[in-house]
N, C-alpha and C positions, 0 to 999 in steps of 0.2 A: 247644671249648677243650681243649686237651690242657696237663695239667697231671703233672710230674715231680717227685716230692720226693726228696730226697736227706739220709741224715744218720746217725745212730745212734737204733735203735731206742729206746734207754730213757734218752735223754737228757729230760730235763723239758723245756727249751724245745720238743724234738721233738712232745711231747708234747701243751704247750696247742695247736699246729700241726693236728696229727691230730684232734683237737677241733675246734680253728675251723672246718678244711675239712667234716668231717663235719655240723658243725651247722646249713654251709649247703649243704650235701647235694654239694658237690664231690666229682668222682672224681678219683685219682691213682692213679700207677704210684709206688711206693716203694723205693727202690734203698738199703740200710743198707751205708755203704763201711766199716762197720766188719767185717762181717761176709764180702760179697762183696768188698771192694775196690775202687780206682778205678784207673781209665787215666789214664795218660801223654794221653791223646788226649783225655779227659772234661776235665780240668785245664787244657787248651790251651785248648781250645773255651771254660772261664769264661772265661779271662783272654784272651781277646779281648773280652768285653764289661763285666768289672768288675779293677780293680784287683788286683793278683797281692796285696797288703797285706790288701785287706777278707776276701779268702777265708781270713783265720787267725786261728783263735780265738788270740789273746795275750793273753787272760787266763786261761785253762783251766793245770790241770795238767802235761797234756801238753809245751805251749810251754815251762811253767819248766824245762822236763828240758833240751831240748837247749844248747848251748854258748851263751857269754856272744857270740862271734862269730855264729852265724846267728844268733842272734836279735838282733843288731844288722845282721845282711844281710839279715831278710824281705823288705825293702820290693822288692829283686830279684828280678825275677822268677824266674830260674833259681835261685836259692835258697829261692825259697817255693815254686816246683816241687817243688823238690829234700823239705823241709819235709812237703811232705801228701801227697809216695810212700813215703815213709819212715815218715810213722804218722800212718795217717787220721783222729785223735784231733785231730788239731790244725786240722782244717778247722771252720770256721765251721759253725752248722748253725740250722738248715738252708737247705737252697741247693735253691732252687725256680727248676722252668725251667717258663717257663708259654709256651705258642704261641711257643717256640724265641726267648723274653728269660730271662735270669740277672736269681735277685732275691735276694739275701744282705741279710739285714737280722733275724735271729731271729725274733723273736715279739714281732709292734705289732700290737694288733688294729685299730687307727685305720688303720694304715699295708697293712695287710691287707686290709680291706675297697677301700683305693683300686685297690689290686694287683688284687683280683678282683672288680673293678663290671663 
């Protein structure tokens, strides 16, 4: 099972995350886009498998900053492209690629254990 986490390092959702996997002894590669960044090409490749909408945290901080216009255009996809190249903050997190499926959904441990039976 190859498993990908994606997110900010010291975000607390991230956090119970790094937990759960650890508790049940799962191994991951961890990529922090706040620190390293994302691609234009990483972004494509979710949103061919989940909605360009579910990948944006809009209720974070970050979302209230930008204009009253995108953020009536997220549901766009080239606006919610445009959205989480512009500040990695506003991506949902964490965004787990487990045997090459996208799984946005934060932190359900119910919903977690079904992800990794």
């Amino acid at each position: 099972m190859s498993i990908s986490v994606y997110g900010i390092k010291n975000c607390n959702t991230m956090k119970k995350a790094f937990d759960w996997l650890a508790a049940k002894g799962l191994s991951y590669d961890f990529h922090d886009y706040k620190k390293a960044g994302i691609s234009d090409e990483k972004i494509a490749e979710w949103m061919e498998q989940v909605e360009p909408a579910k990948l944006i945290n809009n209720r974070g901080t970050t979302f209230r900053k930008f204009s009253d216009e995108m953020k009536a255009n997220f549901k766009d996809a080239a606006v919610a492209k445009e959205m989480m190249l512009e500040n990695q903050s506003v991506i949902k997190r964490p965004i787990i690629e487990k045997d090459g499926k996208v799984v946005v959904m934060g932190f359900d441990d119910e919903e977690y254990s079904k992800v990794f039976a």
